[in-house]
DRENDO-1510 file (C-alpha; in Angstrom, 1 decimal, always signed):
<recs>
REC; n; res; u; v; w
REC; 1; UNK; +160.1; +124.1; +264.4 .
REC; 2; UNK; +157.4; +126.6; +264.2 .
REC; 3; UNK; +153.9; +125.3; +265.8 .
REC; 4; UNK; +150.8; +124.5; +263.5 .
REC; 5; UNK; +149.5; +127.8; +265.2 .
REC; 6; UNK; +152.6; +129.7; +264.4 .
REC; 7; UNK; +152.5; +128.7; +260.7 .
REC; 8; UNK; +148.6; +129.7; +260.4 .
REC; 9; UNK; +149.3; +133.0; +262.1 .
REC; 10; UNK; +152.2; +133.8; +259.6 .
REC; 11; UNK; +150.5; +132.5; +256.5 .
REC; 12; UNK; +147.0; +134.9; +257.2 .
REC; 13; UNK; +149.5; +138.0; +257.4 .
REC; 14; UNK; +151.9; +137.0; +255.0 .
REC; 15; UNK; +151.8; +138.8; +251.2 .
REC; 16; UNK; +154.3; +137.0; +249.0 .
REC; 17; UNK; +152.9; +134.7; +246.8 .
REC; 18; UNK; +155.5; +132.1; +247.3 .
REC; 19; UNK; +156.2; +132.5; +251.0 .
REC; 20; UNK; +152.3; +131.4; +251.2 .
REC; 21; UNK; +152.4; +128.9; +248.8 .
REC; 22; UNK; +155.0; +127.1; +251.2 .
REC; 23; UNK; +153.7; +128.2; +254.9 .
REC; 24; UNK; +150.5; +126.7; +253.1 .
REC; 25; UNK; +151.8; +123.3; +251.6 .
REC; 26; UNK; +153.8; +123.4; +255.4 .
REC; 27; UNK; +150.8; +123.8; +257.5 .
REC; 28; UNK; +148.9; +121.1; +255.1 .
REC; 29; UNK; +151.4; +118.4; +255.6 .
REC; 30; UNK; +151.1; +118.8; +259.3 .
REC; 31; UNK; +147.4; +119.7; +260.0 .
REC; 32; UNK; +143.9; +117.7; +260.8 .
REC; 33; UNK; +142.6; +121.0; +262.4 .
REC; 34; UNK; +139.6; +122.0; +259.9 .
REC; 35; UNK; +140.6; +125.6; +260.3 .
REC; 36; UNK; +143.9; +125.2; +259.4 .
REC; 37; UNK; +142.9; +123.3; +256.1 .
REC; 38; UNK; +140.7; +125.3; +254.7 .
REC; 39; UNK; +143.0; +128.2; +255.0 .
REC; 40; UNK; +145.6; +126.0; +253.5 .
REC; 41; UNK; +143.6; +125.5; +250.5 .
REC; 42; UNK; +141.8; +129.1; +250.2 .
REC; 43; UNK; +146.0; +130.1; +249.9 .
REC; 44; UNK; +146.5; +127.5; +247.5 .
REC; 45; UNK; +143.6; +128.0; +245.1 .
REC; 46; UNK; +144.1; +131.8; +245.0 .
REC; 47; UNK; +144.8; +132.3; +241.0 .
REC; 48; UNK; +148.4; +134.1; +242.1 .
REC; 49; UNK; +149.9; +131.3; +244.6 .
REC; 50; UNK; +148.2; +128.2; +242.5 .
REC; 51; UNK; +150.3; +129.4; +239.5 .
REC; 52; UNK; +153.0; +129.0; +241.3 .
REC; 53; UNK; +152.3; +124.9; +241.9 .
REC; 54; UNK; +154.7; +122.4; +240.2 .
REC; 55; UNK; +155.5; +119.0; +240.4 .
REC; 56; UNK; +157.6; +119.5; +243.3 .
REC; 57; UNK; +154.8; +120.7; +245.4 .
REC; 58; UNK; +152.6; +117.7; +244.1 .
REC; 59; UNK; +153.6; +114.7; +246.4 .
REC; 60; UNK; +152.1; +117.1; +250.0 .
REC; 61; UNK; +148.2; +117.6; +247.8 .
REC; 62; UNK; +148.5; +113.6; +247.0 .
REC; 63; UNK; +149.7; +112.2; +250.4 .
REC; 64; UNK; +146.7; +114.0; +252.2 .
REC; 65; UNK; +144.1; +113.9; +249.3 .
REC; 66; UNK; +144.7; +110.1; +249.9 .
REC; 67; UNK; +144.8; +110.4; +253.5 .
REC; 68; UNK; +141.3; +111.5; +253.3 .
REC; 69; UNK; +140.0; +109.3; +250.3 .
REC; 70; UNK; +140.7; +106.3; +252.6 .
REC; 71; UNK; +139.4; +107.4; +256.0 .
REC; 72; UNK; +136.6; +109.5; +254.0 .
REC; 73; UNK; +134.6; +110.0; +257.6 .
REC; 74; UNK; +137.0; +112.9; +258.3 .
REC; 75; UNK; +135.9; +114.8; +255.2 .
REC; 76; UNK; +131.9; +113.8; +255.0 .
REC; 77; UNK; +130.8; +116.4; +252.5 .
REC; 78; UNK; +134.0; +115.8; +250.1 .
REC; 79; UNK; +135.0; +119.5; +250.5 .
REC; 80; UNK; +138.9; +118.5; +251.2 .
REC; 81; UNK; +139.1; +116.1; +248.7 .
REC; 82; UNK; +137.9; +118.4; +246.0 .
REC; 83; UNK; +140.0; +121.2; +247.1 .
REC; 84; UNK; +143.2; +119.1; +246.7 .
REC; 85; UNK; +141.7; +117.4; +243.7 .
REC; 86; UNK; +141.1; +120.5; +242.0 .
REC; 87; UNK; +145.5; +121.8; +243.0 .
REC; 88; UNK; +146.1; +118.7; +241.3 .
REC; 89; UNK; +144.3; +118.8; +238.5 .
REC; 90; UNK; +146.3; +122.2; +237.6 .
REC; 91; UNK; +149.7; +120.5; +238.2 .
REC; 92; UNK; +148.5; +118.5; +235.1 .
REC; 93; UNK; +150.7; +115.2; +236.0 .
REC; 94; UNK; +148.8; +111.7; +234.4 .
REC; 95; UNK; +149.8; +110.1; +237.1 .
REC; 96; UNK; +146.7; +111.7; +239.1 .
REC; 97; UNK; +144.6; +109.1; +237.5 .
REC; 98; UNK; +144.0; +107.1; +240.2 .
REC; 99; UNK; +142.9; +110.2; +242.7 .
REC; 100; UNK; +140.1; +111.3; +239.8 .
REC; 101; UNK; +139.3; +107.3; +240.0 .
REC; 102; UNK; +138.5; +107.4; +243.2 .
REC; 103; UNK; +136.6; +111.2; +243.1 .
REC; 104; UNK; +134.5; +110.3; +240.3 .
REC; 105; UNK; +132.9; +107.2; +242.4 .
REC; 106; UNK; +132.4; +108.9; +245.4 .
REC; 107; UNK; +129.2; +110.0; +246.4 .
REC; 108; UNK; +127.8; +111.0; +250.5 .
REC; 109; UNK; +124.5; +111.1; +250.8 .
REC; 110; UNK; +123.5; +113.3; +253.8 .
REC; 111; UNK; +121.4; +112.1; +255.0 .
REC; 112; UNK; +119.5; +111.3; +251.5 .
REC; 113; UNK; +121.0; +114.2; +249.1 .
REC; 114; UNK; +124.6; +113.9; +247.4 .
REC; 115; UNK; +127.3; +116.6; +248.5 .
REC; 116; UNK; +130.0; +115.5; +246.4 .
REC; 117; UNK; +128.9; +116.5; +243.4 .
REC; 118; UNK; +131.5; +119.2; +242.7 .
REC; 119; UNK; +134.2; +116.4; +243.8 .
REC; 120; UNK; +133.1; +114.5; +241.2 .
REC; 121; UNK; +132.7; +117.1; +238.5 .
REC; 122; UNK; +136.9; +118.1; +239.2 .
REC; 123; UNK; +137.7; +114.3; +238.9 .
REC; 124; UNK; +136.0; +114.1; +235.6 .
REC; 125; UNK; +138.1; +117.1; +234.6 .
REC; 126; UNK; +141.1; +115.9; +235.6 .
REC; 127; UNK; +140.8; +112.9; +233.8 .
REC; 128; UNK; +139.4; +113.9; +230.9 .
REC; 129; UNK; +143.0; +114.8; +229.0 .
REC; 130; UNK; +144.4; +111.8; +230.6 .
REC; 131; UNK; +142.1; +109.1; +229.5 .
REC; 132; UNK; +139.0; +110.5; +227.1 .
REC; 133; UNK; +137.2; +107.4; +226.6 .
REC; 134; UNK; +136.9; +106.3; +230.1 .
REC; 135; UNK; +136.2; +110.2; +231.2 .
REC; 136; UNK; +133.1; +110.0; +228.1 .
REC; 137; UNK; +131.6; +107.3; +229.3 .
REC; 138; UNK; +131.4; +108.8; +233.1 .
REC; 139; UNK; +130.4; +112.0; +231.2 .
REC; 140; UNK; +127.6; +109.9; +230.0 .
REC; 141; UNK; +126.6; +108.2; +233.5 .
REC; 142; UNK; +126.5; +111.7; +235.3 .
REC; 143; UNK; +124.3; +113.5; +232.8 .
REC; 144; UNK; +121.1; +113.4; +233.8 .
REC; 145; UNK; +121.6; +111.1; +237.4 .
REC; 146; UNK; +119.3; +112.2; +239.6 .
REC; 147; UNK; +122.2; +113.4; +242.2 .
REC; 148; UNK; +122.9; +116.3; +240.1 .
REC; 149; UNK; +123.3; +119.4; +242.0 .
REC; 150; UNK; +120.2; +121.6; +242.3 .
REC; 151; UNK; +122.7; +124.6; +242.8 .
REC; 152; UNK; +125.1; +124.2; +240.2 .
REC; 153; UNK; +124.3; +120.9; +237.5 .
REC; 154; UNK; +127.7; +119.6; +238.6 .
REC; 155; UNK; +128.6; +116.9; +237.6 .
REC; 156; UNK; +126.7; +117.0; +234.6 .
REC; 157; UNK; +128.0; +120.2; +233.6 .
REC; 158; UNK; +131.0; +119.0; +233.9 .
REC; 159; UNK; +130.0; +116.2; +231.6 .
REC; 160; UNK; +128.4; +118.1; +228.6 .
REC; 161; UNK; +131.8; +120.1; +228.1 .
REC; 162; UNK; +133.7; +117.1; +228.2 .
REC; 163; UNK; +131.5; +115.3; +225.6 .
REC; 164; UNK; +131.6; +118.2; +223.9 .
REC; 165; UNK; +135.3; +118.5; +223.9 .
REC; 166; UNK; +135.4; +114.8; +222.4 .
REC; 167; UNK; +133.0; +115.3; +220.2 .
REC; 168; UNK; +130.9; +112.9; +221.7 .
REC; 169; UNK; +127.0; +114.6; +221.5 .
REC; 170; UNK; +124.9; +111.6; +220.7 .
REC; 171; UNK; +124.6; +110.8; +225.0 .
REC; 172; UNK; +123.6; +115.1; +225.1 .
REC; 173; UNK; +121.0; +114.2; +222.6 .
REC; 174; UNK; +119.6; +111.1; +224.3 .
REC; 175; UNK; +119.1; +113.0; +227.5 .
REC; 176; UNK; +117.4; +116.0; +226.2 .
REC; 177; UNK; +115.0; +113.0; +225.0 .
REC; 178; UNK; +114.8; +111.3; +227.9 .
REC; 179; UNK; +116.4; +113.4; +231.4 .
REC; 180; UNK; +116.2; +117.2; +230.2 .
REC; 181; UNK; +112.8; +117.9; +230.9 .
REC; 182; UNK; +112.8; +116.2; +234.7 .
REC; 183; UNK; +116.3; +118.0; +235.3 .
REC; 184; UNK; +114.2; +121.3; +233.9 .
REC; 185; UNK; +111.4; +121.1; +236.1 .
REC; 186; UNK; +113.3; +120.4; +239.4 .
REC; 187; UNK; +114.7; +123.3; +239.2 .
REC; 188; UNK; +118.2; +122.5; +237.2 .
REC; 189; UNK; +116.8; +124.1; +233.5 .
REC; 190; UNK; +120.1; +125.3; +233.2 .
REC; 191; UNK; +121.6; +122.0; +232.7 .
REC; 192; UNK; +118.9; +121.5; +229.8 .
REC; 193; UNK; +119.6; +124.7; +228.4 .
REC; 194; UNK; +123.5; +124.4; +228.1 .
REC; 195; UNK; +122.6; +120.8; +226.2 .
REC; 196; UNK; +120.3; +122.4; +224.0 .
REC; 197; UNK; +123.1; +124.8; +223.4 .
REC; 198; UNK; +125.6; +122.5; +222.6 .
REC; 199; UNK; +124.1; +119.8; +219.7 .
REC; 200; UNK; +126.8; +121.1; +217.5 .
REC; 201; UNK; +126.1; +123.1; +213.8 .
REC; 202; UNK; +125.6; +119.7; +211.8 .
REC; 203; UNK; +122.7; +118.6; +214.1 .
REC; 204; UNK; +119.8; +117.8; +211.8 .
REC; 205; UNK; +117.2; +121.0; +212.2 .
REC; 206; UNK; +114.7; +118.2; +211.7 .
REC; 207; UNK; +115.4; +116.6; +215.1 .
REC; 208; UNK; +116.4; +119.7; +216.6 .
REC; 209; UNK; +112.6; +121.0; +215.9 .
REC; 210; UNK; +111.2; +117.9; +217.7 .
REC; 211; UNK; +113.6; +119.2; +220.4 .
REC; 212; UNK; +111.8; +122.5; +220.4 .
REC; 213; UNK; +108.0; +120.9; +220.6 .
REC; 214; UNK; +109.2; +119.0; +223.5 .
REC; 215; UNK; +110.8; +122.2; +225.8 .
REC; 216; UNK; +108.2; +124.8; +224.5 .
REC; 217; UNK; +105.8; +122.6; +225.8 .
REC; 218; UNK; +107.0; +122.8; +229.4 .
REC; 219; UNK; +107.9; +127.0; +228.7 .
REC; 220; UNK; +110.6; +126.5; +231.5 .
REC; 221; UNK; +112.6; +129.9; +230.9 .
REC; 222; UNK; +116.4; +128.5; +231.5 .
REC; 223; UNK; +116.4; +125.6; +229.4 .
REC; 224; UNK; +114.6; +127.3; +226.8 .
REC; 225; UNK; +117.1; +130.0; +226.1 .
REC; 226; UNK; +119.3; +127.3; +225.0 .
REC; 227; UNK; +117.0; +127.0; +221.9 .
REC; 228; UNK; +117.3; +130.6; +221.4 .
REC; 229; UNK; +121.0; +130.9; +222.0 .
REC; 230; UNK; +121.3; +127.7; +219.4 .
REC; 231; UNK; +119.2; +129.3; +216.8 .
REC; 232; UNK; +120.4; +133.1; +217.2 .
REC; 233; UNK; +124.2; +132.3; +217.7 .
REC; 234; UNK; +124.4; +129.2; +214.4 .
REC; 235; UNK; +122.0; +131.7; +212.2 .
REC; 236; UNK; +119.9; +128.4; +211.7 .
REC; 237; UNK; +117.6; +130.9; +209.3 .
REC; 238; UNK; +115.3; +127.9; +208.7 .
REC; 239; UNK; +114.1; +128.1; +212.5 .
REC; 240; UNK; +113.9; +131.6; +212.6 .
REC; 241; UNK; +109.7; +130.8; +212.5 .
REC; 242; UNK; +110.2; +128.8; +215.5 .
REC; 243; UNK; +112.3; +131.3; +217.5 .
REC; 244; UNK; +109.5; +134.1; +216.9 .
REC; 245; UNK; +106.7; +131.5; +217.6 .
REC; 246; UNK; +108.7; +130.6; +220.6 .
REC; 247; UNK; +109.3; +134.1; +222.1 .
REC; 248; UNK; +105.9; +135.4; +221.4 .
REC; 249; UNK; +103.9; +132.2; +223.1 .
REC; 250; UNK; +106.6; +132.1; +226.7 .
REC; 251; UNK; +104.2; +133.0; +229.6 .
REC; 252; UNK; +107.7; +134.3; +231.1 .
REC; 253; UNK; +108.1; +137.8; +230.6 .
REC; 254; UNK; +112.1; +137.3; +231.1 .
REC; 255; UNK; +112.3; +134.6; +228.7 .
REC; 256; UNK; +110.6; +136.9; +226.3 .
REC; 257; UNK; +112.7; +139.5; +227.0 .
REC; 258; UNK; +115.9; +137.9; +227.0 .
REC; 259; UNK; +114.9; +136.5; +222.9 .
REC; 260; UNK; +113.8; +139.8; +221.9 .
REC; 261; UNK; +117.2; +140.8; +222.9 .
REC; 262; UNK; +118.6; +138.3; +221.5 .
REC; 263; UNK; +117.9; +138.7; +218.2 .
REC; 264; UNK; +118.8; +142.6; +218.3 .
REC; 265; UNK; +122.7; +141.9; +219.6 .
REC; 266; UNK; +123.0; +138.9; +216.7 .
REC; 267; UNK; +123.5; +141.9; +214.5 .
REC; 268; UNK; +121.7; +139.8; +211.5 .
REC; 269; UNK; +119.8; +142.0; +209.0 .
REC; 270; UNK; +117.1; +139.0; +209.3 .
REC; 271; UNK; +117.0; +138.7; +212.7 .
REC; 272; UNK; +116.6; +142.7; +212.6 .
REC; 273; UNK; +114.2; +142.8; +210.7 .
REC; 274; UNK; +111.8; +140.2; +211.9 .
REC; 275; UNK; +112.1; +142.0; +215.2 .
REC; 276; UNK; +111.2; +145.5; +213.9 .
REC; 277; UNK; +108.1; +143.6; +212.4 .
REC; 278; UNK; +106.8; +141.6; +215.4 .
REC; 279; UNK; +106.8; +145.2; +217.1 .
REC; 280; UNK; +104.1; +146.9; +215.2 .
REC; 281; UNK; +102.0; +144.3; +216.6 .
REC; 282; UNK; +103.4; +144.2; +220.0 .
REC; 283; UNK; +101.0; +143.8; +223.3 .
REC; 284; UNK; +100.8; +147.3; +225.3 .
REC; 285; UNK; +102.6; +145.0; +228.1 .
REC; 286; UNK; +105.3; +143.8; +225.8 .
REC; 287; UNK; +106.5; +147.1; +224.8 .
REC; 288; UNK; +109.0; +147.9; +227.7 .
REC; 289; UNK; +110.8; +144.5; +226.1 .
REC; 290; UNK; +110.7; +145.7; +222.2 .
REC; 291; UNK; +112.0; +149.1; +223.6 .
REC; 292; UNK; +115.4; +147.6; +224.9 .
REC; 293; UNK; +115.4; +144.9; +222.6 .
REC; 294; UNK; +115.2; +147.5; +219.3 .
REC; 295; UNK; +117.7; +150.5; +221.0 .
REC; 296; UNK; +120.1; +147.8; +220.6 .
REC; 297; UNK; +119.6; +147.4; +217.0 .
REC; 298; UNK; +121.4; +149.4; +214.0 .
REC; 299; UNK; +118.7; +148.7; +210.9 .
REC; 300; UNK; +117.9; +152.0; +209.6 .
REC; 301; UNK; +114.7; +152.1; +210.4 .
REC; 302; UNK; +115.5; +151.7; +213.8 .
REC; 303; UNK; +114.5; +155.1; +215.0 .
REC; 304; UNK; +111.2; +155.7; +213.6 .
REC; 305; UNK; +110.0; +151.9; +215.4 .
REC; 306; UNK; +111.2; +153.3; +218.6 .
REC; 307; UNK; +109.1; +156.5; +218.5 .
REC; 308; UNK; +105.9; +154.6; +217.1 .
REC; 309; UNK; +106.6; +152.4; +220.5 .
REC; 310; UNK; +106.9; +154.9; +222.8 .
REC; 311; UNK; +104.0; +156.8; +221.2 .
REC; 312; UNK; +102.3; +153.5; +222.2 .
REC; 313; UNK; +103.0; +153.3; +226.0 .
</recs>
């Protein structure tokens, strides 16, 4: 029998998808060696290899996904877990349930900030197919808790696509009410903005307006481009007021930049338009942005409001 040394050695020069699927799922089995591990699961997770998983492969990532779920000292920062977590959540097998059980409650604070968000985020998807309800209401615990990842939103990423998936959006709406603008100002606006992004097209534009006084109060840039993305992308014409009053009034030059853009690539005649209008009165230092916004537009007149710009500058 080859050594654990021997099979690492092989697996880092073999090429064949399947001969390192199994030195992998080999090596795994027999390892505790960190290095060994994590090479085992960089193999496995590579698109080509993890393809290749099946049920036959599945009872090696649940034997030591288990191993480490109840001696969780070994793995402190969750990284093993959610690397076999994530194998079997493409082998797609119900049965799983109980490893996403035990993912979505675990949490390691080190020594006062969560690491396990991602962990928990590939629990939530795994058992989202299997058991919606249950996977909705964690959805709706993990959006907005104050352990979400500063790096990624995980798990409340995670969480908006599942409620979303359900059809679930009342919990999205409560925290842009109540969570979105703390998550926004500690530096996770891209959590706010995907919500704001995602109310669905029968959200009331009444509501959706006091949504807009709240967030263009606090002008933070990543959040608010949910607004614009929601507006733009649905053609919600009767906001199309808000959205100019809303670009024109960011202090963040890429926010402004990023609307006027916006509403060039929608390829709307209104939204075309309203932006060849706003730049006959644009600011000397805002006419870099209406430059790239309007080459991107196809009105007619396109041609004669980029020469009056650049006559400008």
């Amino acid at each position: 029998m080859p050594s654990q040394a021997d099979l690492y050695t092989e697996l880092r020069q073999t090429t064949d998808v399947e001969a390192r699927r199994d030195l992998a799922l080999q090596l795994l089995a027999r390892s505790n060696s960190r290095q060994y591990l994590d090479e085992c699961l960089l193999a496995l997770g590579a698109e080509r290899v993890r393809e290749t998983l099946d049920e036959s492969h599945r009872p090696i990532l649940r034997e030591k996904c288990l191993r480490y779920f109840d001696d969780s000292k070994r793995d402190k920062g969750g990284l093993l877990r959610e690397g076999l977590t994530r194998l079997l959540v493409y082998i797609e097998d119900p049965d799983d349930a109980d490893i996403y059980q035990l993912g979505l409650d675990t949490y390691h604070l080190q020594p006062v900030n969560d690491v396990a968000q991602n962990l928990r985020a590939v629990a939530l998807a795994g058992l989202a197919p299997i058991d919606p309800p249950l996977a909705c209401l964690y959805a709706t615990r993990f959006l907005g808790e104050s352990h979400t990842s500063v790096f990624n939103c995980e798990p409340a990423m995670t969480a908006v696509d599942v409620l979303v998936a359900t059809e679930q959006r009342l919990p999205i709406y409560q925290f842009l009410l109540r969570g979105g603008v703390e998550m926004a100002q500690s530096g996770r606006g891209e959590l706010t903005g995907v919500a704001l992004e995602s109310l669905g097209g029968d959200f009331p534009l009444q509501l959706y307006e006091g949504l807009i006084d709240l967030y263009q109060a606090i002008d933070q840039p990543t959040a608010t481009m949910g607004i614009v993305n929601w507006i733009v992308e649905g053609r919600r014409d009767a906001l199309y007021d808000r959205l100019e009053a809303l670009i024109l009034a960011t202090r963040d030059e890429d926010l402004r930049r990023y609307g006027l853009v916006m509403m060039a690539a929608a390829r709307d005649d209104e939204l075309g338009e309203r932006l060849l209008r706003l730049a006959k009165s644009a600011r000397v230092e805002d006419l870099p942005l209406f430059i790239e916004a309007i080459e991107l537009c196809l009105l007619p007149t396109r041609d004669e409001t980029l020469a009056s710009l650049r006559r400008r500058q």
